[in-house]
C-alpha positions as CSV (number, residue, x, y, z in Angstrom):
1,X,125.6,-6.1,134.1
2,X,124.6,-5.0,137.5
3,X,121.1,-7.6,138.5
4,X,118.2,-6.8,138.3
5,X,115.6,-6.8,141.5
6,X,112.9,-7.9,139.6
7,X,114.0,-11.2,138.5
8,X,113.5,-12.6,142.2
9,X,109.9,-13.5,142.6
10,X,109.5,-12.2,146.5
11,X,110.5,-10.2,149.0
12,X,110.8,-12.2,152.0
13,X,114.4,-13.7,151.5
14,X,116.7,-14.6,153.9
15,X,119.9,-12.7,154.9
16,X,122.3,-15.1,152.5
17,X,120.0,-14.5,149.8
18,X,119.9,-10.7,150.4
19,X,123.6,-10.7,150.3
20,X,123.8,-12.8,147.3
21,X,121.4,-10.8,145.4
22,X,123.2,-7.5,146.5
23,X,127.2,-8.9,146.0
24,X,127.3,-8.3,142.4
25,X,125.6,-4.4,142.9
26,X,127.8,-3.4,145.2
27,X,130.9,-4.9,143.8
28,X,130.1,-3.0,140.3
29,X,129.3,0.2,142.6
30,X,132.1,0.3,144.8
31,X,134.5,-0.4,141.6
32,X,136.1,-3.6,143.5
33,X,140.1,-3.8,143.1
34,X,142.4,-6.9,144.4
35,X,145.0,-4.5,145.5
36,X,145.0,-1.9,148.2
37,X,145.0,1.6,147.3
38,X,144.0,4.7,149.1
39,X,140.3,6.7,149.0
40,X,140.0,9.6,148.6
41,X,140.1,10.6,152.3
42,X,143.7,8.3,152.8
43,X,142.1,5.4,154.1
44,X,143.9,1.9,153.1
45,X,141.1,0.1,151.4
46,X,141.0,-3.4,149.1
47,X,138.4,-5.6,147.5
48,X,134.8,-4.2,147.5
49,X,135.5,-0.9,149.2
50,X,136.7,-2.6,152.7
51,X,138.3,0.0,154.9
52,X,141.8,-2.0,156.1
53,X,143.3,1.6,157.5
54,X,144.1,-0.3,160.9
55,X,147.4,-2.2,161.2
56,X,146.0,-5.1,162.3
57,X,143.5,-5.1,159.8
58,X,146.0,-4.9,157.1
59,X,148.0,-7.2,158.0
60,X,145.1,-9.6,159.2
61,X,144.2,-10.0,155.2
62,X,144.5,-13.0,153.3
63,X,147.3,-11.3,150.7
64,X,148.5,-13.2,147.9
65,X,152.2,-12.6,146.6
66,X,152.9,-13.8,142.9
67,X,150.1,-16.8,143.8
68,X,151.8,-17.2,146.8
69,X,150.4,-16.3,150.3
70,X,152.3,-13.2,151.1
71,X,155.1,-13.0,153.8
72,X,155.6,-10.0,156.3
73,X,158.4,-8.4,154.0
74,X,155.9,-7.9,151.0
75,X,153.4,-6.8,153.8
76,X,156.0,-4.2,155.3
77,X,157.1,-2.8,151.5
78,X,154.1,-1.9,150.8
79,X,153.0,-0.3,153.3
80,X,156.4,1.6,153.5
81,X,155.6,2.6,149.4
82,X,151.9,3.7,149.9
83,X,153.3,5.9,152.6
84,X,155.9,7.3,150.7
85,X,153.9,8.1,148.1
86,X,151.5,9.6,150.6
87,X,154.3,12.0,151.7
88,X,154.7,12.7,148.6
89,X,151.0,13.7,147.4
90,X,150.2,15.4,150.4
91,X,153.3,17.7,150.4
92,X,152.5,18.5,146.7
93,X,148.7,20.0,147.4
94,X,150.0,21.9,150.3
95,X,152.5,23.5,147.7
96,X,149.6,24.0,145.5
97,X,147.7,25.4,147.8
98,X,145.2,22.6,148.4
99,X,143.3,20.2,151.1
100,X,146.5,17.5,152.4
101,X,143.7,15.5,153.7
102,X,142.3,14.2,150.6
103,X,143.4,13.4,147.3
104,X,141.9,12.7,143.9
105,X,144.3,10.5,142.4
106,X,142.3,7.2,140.9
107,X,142.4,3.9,142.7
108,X,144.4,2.6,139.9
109,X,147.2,4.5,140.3
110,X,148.0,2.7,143.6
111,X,148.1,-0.7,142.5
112,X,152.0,0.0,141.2
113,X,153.2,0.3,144.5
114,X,152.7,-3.4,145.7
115,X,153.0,-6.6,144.9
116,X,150.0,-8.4,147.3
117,X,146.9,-8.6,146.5
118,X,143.6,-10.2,147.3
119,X,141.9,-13.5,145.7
120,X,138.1,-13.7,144.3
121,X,137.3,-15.7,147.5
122,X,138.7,-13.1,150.1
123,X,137.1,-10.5,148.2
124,X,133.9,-11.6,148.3
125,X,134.6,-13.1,152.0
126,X,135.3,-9.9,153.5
127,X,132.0,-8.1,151.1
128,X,129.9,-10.9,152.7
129,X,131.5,-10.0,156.3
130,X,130.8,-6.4,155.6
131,X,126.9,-6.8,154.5
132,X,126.1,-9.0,157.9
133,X,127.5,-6.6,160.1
134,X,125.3,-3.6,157.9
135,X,121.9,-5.8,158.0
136,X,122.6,-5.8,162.1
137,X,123.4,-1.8,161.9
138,X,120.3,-1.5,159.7
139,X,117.9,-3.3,162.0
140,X,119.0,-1.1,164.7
141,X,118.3,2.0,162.6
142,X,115.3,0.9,160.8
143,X,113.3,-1.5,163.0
144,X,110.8,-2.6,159.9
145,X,113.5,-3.1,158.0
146,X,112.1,-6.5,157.6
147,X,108.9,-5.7,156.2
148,X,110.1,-3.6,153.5
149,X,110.1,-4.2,149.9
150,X,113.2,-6.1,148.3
151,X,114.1,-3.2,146.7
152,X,113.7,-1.4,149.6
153,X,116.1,-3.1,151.0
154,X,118.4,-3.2,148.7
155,X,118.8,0.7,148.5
156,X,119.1,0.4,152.3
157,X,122.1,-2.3,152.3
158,X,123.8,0.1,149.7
159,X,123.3,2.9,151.8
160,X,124.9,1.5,154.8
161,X,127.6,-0.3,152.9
162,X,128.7,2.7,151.5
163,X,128.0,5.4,153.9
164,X,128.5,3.5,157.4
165,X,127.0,3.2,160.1
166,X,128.8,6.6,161.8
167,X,127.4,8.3,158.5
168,X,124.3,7.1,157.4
169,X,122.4,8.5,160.8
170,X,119.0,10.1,161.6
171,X,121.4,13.4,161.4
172,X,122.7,13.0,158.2
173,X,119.3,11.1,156.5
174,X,116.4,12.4,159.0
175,X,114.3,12.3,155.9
176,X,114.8,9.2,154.0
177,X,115.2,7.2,157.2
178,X,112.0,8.6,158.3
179,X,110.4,7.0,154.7
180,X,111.9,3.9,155.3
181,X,110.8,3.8,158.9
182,X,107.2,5.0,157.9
183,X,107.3,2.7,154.6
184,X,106.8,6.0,152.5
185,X,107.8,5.4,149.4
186,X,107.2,8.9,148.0
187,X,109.7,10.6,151.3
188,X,112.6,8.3,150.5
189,X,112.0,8.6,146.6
190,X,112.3,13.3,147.3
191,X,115.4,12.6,149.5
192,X,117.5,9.8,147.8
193,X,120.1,11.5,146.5
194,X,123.5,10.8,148.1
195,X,126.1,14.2,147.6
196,X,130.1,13.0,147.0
197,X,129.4,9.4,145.3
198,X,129.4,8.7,141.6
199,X,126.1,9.8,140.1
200,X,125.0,6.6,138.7
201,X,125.1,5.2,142.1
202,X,122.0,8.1,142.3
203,X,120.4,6.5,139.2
204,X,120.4,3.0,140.4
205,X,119.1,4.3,144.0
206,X,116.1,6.2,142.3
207,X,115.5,3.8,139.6
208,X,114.9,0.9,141.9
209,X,112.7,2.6,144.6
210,X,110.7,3.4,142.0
211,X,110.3,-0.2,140.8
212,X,107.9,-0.2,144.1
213,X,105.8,2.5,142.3
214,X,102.3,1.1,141.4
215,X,102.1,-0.7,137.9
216,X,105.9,-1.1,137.9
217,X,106.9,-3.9,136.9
């Protein structure tokens, strides 16, 4: 069960506590896996949804290798098998007559393709990594971001975890950045629908704001 924002009895909490509260959340949304796999858009990715599309980023992770640290060979095969298989998908939608640049294949389908794989620790390591460097990118965006509500704040962290900081923009969110900027509850509440991510992602956005409603409890 994903938990619950209202079990925390204030708002003010430090940045560890923020990113304990939020670990759990966004390791049920992000649909964490221990082995690398591709998104939808062919980026390498592992653990709680972390990007490792550069070289040295995959090969900088803490792989494991039948409970044994992984060597460079296990490295090497599979990245040489996740490309092959990327060949592979990509020539088949251009026969088909689709996109080469995306796929829709589940992350699941991936995991046969290497042996390594990523322990509880790293995988939280390099969530925690991710959610400091996204608290930094929101104070930038949002410079109230401390005053807001803790479940303000935790729709925020979600946002930029998932979206980026190259995505989740004034651009892209003029609206429900300008609520969070202006503490509007009712603005971020008509704009917080996110297109392209799993609908109950959505749900828990909307249902949490509106924990900040009056008389809700």
């Amino acid at each position: 069960m994903v938990s619950d924002a209202n079990t925390l009895s204030e708002n003010n909490l430090s940045d560890d506590e923020l990113i304990e509260t939020m670990y759990p959340i966004i390791k049920e949304h992000e649909n964490a896996k221990p082995f690398p796999y591709y998104d939808t858009r062919w980026n390498k990715t592992v653990g709680v949804g972390n990007n490792i599309n550069n070289k040295k980023d995959f090969y900088g992770t803490n792989w494991s290798a039948d409970n044994m640290p992984a060597n460079k060979q296990d490295i090497d095969s599979c990245l040489e098998n996740l490309e092959k298989e990327k060949n592979r998908i990509q020539k088949e939608r251009i026969l088909a007559g689709l996109n080469p640049n995306e796929h829709n294949y589940k992350a699941d389908y991936f995991a046969q393709f290497c042996n390594i794989n990523i322990d509880d620790d790293t995988m939280r390591q390099m969530s925690i990594d991710h959610m400091k460097g996204d608290l930094k990118s929101l104070r930038k965006l949002i410079q109230n971001f401390d005053e807001l509500s803790l479940n303000k704040k935790m729709v925020l962290m979600d946002y930029m975890y998932n979206l980026g900081p190259n995505k989740f923009t004034e651009k892209e969110f003029s609206n429900f950045i300008k609520g969070a900027r202006t503490n509007n509850l009712d603005l971020m509440l008509k704009h917080d629908h996110r297109l392209g991510i799993d609908e109950g992602r959505n749900i828990w956005t909307d249902k949490t704001l509106r924990k900040d409603l009056p008389n809700k409890k």
